[in-house]
ROVO-90852 format. One line per 8 residues: number of its first residue (from 0); their letters; for each residue y, x, z of N, C-alpha, C. Coordinates in Angstrom, 3 decimals. Layout:
// ROVO-90852
NUM) a) Y:X:Z:Y:X:Z:Y:X:Z  ...
This chain:
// ROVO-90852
0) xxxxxxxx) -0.811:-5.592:21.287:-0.288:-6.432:20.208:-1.208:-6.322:19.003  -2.144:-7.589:19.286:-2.582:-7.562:17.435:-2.255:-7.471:15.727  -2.196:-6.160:15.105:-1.987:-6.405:13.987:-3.176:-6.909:12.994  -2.343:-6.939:11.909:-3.038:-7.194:10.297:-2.467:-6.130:9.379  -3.562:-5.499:8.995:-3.055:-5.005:7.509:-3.822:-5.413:6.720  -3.239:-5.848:5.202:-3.776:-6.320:4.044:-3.588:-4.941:3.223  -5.169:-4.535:2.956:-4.938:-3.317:1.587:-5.086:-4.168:0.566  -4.085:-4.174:-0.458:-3.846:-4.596:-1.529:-4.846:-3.263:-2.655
8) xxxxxxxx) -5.602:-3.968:-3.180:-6.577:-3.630:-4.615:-6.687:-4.211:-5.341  -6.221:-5.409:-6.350:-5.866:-6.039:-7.188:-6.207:-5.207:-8.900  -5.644:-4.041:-8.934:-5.457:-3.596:-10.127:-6.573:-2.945:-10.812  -6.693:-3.236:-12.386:-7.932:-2.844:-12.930:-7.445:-1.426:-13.731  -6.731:-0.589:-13.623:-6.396:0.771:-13.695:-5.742:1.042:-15.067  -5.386:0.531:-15.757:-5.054:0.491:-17.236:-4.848:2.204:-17.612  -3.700:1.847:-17.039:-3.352:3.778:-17.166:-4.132:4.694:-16.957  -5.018:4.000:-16.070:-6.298:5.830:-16.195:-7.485:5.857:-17.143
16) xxxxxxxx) -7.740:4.911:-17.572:-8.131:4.826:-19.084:-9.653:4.575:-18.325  -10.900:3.661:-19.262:-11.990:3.627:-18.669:-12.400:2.230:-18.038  -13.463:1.744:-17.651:-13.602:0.786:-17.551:-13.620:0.747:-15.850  -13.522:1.459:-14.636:-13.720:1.573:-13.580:-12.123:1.246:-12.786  -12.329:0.352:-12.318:-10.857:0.110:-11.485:-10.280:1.588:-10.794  -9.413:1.806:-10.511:-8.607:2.932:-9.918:-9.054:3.054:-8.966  -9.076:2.229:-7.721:-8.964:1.962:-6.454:-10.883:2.379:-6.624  -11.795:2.470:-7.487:-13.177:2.684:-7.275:-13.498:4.288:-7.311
24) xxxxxxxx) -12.422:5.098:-8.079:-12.640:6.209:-8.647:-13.246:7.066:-7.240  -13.648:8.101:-7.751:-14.191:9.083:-6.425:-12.794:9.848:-6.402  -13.059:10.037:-4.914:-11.990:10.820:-4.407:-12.852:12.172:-3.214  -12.980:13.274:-3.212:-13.441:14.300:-2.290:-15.168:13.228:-2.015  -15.602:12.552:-3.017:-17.274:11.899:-2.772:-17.088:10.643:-1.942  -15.877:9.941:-2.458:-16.134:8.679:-1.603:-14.920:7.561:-2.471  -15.192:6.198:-2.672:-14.007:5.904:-3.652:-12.607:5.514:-2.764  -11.944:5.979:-3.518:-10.210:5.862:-3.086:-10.342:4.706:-1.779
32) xxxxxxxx) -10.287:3.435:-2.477:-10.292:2.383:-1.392:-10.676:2.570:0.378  -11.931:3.336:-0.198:-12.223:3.751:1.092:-11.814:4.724:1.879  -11.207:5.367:1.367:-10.392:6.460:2.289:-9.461:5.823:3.078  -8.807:4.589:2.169:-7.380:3.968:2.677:-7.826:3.219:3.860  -9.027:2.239:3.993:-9.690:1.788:4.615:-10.002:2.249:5.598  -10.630:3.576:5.776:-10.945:4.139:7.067:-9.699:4.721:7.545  -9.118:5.092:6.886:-7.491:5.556:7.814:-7.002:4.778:8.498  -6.827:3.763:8.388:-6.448:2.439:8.928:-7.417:1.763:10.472
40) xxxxxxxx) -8.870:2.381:9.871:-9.755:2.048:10.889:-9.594:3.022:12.136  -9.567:4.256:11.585:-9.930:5.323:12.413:-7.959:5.371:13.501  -7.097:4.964:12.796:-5.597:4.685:13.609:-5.967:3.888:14.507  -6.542:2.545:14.262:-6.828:1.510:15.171:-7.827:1.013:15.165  -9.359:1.288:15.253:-10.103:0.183:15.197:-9.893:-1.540:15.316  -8.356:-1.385:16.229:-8.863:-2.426:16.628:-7.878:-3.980:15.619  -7.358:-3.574:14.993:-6.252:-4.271:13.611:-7.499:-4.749:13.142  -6.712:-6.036:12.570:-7.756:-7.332:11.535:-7.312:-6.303:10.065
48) xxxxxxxx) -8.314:-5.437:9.798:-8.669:-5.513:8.122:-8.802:-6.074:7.117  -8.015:-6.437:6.105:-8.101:-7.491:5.139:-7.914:-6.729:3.608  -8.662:-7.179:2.548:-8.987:-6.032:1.487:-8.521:-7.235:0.406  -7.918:-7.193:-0.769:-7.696:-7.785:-1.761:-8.784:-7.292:-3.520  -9.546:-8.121:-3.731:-10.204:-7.782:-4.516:-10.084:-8.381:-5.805  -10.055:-8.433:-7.074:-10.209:-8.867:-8.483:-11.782:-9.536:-8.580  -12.004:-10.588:-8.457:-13.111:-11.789:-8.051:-14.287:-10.949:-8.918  -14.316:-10.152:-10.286:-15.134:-9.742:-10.783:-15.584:-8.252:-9.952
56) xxxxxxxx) -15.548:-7.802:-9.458:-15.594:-6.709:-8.768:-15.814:-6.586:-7.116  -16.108:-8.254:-6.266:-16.778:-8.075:-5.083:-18.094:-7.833:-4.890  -18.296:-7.810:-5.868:-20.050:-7.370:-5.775:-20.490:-5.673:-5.572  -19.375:-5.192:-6.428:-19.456:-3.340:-6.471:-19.024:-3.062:-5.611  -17.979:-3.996:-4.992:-17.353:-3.289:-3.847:-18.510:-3.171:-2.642  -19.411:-4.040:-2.565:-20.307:-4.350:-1.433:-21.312:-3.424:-1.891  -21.851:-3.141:-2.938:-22.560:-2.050:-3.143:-21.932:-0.677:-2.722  -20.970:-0.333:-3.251:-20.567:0.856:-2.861:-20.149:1.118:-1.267
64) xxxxxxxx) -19.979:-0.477:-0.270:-20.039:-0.019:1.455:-21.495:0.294:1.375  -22.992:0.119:1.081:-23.991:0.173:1.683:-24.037:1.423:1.081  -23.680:1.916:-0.407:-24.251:3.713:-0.622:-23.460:4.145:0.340  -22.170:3.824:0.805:-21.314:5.059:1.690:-21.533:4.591:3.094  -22.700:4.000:3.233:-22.888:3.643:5.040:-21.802:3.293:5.622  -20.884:2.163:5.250:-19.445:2.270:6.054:-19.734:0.559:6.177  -19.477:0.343:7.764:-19.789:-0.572:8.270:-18.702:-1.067:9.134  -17.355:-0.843:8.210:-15.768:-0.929:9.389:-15.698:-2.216:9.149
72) xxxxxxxx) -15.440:-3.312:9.939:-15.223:-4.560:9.770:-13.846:-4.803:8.845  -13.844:-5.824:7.964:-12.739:-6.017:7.054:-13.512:-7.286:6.668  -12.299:-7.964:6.012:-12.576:-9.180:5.457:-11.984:-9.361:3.627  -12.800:-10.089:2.684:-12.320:-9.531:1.645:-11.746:-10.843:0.941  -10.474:-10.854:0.198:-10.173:-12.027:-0.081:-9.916:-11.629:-1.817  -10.392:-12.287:-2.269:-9.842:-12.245:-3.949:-8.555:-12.558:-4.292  -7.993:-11.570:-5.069:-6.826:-11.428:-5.376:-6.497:-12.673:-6.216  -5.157:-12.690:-6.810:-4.410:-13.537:-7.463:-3.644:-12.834:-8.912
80) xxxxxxxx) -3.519:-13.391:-9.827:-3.060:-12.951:-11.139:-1.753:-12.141:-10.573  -0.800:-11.927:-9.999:-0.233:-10.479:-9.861:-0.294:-10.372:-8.222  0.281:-9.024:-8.116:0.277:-8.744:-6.519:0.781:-9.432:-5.363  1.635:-10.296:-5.592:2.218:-11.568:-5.236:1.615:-12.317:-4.058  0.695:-12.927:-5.580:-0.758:-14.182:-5.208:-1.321:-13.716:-4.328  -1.507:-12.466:-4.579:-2.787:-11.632:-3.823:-2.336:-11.583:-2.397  -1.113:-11.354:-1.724:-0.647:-11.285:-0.384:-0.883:-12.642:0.231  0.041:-14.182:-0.991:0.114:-15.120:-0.766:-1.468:-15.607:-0.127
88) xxxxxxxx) -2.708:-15.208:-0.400:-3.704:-15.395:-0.603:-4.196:-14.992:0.612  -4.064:-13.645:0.945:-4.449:-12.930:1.951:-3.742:-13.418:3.264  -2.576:-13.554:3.348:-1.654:-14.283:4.177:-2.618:-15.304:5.565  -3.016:-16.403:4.438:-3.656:-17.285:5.465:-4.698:-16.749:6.343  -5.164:-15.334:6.164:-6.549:-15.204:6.611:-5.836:-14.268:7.906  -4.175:-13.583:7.744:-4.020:-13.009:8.792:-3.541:-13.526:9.897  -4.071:-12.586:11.230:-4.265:-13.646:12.423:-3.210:-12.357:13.271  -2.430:-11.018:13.018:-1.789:-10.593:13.720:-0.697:-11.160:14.178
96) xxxxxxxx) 0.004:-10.340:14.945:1.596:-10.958:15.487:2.484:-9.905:14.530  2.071:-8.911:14.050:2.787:-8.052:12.610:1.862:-7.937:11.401  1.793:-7.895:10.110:1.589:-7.476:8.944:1.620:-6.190:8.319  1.084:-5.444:8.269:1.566:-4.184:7.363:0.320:-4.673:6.043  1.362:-4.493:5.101:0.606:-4.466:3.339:0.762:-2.616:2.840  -0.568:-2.519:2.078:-0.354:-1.436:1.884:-1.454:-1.129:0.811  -0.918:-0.388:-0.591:-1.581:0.082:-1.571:-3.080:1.019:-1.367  -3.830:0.288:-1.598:-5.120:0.613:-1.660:-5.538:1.543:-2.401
104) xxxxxxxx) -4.385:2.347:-3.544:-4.353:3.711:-3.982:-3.798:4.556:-3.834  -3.189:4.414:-2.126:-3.014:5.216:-1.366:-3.605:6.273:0.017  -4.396:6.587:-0.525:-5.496:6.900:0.343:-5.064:7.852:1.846  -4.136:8.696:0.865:-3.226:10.333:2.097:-2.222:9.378:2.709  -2.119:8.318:3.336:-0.772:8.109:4.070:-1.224:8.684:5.580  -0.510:9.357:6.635:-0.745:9.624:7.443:-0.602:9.080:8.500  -1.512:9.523:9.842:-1.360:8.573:10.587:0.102:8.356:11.579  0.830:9.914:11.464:1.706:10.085:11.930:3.059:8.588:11.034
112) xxxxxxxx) 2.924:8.742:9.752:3.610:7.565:8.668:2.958:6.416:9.417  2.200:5.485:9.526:1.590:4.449:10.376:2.429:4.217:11.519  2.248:5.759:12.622:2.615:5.210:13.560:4.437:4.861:13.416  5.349:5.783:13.004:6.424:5.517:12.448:7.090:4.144:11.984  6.061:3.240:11.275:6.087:2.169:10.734:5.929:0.933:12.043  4.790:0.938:12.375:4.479:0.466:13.754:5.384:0.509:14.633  5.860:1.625:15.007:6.667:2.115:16.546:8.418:1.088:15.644  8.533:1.432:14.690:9.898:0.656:14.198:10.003:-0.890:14.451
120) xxxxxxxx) 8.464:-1.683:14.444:8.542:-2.942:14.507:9.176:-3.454:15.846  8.933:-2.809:17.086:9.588:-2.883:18.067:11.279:-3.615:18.325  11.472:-2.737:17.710:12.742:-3.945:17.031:13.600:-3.775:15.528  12.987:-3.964:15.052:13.156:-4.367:12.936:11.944:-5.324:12.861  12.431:-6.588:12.065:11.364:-7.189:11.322:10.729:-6.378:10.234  11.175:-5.701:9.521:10.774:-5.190:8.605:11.056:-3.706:7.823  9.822:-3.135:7.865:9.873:-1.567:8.025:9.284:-1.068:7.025  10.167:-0.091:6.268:9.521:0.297:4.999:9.409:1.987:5.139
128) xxxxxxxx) 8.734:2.939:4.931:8.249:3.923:4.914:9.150:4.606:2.974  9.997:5.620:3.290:10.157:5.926:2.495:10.382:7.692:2.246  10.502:8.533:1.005:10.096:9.595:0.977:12.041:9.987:0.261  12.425:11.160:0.264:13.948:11.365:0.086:13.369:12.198:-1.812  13.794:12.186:-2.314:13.983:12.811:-3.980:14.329:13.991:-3.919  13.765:14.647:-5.178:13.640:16.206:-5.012:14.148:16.435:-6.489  14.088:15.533:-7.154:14.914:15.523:-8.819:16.000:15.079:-9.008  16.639:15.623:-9.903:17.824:15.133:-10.068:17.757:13.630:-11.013
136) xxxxxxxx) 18.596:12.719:-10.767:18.721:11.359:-11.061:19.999:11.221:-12.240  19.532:10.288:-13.537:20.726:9.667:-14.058:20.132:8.495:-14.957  21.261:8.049:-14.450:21.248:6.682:-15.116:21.827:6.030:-16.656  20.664:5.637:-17.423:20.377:5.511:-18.613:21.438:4.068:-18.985  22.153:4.719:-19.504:23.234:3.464:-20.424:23.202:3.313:-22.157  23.515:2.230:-22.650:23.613:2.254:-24.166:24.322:3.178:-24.949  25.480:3.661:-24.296:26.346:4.670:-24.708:25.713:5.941:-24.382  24.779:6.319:-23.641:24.720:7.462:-22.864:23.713:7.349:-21.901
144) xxxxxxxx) 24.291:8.253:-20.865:23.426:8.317:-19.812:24.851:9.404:-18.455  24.672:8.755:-17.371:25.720:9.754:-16.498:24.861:9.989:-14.915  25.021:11.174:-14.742:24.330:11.761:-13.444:24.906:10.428:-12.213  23.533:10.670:-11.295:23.881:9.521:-10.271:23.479:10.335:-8.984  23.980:10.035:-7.754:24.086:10.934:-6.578:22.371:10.640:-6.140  21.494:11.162:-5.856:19.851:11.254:-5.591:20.172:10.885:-4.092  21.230:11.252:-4.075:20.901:11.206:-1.610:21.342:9.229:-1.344  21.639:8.825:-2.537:21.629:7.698:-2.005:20.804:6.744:-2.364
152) xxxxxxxx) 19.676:7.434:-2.955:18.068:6.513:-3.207:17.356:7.449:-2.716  16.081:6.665:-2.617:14.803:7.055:-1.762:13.609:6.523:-3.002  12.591:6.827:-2.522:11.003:6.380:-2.698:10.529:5.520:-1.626  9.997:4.369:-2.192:9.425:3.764:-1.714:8.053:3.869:-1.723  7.070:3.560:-0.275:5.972:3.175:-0.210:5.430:2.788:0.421  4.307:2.624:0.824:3.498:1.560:1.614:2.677:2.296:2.698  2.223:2.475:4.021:2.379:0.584:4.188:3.941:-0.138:4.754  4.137:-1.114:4.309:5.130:-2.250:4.567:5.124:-3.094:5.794
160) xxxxxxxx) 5.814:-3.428:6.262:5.540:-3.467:7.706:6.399:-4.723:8.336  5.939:-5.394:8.640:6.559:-6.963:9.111:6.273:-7.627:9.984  7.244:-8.585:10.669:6.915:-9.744:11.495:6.043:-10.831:11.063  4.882:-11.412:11.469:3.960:-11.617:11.106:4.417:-13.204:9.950  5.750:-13.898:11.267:5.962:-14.955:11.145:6.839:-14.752:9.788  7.935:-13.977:10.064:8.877:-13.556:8.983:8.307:-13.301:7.641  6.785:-12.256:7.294:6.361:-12.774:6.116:6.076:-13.892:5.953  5.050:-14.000:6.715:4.563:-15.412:5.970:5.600:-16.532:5.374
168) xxxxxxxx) 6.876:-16.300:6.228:8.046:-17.614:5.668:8.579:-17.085:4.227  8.404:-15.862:4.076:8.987:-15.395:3.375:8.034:-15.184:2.126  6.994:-15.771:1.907:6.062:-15.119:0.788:5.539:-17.358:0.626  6.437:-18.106:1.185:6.554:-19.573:0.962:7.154:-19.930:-0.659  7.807:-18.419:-1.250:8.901:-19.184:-2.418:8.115:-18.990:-3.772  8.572:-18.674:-4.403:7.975:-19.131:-6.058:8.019:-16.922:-6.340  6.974:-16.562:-7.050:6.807:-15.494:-7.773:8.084:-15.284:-8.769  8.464:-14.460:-9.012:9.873:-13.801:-10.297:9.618:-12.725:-10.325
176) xxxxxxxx) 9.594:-12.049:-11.120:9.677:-10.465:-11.739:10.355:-9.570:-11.073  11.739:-9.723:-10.164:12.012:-9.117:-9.270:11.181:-8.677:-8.165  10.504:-9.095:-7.852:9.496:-8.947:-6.634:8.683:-7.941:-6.771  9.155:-6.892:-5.955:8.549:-5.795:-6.989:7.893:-4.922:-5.837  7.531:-5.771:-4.628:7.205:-5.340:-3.649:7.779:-6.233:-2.372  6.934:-6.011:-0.961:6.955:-6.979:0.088:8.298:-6.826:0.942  8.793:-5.512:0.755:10.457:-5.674:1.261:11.264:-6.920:0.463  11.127:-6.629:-0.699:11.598:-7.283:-2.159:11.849:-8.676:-1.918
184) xxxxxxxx) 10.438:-9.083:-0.921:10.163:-11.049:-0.706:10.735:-11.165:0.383  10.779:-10.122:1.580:11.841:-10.369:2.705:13.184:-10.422:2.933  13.488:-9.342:1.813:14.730:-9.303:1.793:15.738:-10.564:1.283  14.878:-11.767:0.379:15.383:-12.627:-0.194:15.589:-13.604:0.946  14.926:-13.465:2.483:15.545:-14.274:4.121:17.062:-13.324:4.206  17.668:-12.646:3.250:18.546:-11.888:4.608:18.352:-10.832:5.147  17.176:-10.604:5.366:16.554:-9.647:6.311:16.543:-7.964:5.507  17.093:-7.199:6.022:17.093:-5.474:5.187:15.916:-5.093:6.255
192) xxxxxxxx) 15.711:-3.898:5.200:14.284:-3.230:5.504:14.711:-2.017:6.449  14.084:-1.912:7.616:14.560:-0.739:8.355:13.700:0.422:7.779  14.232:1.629:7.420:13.221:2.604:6.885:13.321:3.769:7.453  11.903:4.219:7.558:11.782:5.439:8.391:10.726:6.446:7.407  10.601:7.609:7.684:10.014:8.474:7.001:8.500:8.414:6.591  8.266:8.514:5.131:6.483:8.551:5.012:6.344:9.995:4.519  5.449:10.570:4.839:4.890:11.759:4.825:4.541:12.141:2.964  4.753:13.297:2.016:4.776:13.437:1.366:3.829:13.692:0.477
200) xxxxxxxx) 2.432:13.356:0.892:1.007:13.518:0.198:0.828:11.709:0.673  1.470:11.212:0.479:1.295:9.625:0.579:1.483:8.838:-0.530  0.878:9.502:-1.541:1.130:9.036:-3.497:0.355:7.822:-3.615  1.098:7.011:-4.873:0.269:6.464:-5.209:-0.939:6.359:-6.312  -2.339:6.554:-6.450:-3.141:7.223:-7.368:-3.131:6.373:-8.683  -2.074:6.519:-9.611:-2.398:5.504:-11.168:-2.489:6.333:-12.045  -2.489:7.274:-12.052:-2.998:7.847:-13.275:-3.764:8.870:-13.430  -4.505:9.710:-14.309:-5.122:11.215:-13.770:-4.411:12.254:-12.860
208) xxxxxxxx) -3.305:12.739:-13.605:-2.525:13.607:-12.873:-2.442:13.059:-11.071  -2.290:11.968:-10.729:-1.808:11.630:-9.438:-3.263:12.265:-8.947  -4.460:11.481:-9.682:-5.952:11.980:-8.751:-5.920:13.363:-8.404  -5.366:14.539:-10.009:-5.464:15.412:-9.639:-5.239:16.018:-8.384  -3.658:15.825:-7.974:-2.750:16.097:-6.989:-3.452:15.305:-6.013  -4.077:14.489:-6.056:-4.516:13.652:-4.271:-5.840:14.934:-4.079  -6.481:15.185:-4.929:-7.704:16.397:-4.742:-6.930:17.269:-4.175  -6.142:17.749:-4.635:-5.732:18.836:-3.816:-5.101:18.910:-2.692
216) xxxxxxxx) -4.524:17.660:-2.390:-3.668:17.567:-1.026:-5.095:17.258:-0.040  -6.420:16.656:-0.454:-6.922:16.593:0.610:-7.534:17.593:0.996  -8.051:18.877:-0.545:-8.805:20.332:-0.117:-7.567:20.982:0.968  -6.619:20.827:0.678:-5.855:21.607:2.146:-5.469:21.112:3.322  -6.027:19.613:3.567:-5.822:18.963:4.891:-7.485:19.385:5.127  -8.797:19.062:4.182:-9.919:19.651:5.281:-10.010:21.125:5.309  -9.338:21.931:4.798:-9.409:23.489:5.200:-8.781:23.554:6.896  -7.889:22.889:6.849:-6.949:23.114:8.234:-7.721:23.285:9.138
């Protein structure tokens, strides 16, 4: 069964301060993007690769495959003014029978999380990878604020995982501020997200502190 994953890279890093997109930063001598990229390759060679880029920035990106000798086939489509566009965009170019979208400043998702996601499509249209809370939760009111039970929310993250046909019908409607992610556009068919476990060094990198913490989760996956 042929898939598609679209790594979504769209974002020019605001929060980490600097003129270098997030998704470019070095990570263990190689930039973020590309870690996410070869994880994906090295699970399956054989999935249609599809990369979302900010139109000013395909040029670095192609410089930085020839310094890092990485010659994984992918196809690169320029993004759209929010993350949205950017799927909407990418969409036409995918040729799987499933979709997985997935944050391109996520470099640690594992392959064991992949296969999880994958093995669910079997029967769920749509499969979201999520992590259980370790803080305590409350919810912020005008009057106040009152504790809220943590076991009945999760973390969400990517990759996102779909029927190929089912996105695409589903990414047909108009952009809104709700959309705050690709469950978000499916769920507006009807359709609930089946969710299964993502592995807990599967962050997403926006700010320093996160880089910090991705350095270190990967010095103790190459010690192993």
């Amino acid at each position: 069964m042929l898939g598609t994953v679209i790594i979504t890279a769209g974002g020019i890093g605001k929060r980490m301060g600097g003129n270098l997109p997030k998704q470019f930063l070095s990570l263990h001598g190689k930039p973020i993007l590309l870690h996410s990229l070869e994880k994906f390759h090295h699970y399956d060679p054989k999935l249609q690769l599809i990369v979302t880029l900010p139109s000013d920035w395909l040029g670095y990106w192609q410089e930085l495959l020839q310094t890092h000798q990485c010659h994984i086939p992918h196809e690169v489509v320029v993004g759209g003014e929010e993350r949205f566009h950017s799927i909407q965009l990418a969409l036409d170019s995918c040729k799987g029978s499933f979709i997985a979208v997935h944050d391109g400043v996520r470099p640690l998702v594992s392959e064991q999380t992949i296969e999880r996601c994958f093995t669910a499509l079997l029967h769920a249209k749509s499969v979201v990878p999520v992590l259980a809370l370790k803080d305590s939760l409350r919810a912020v009111h005008s009057d106040g604020s009152k504790m809220v039970n943590r076991s009945e929310f999760k973390l969400v993250h990517t990759p996102q995982c779909f029927d190929a046909e089912t996105l695409k019908k589903a990414y047909q409607t108009s952009y809104h501020s709700g959309m705050t992610d690709d469950a978000s556009v499916v769920e507006a068919l009807g359709i609930q997200a089946f969710l299964v476990d993502s592995n807990e060094e599967n962050i997403k990198i926006t700010t320093n502190s996160d880089l910090l913490i991705a350095d270190a989760y990967m010095q103790q996956m190459n010690s192993k």
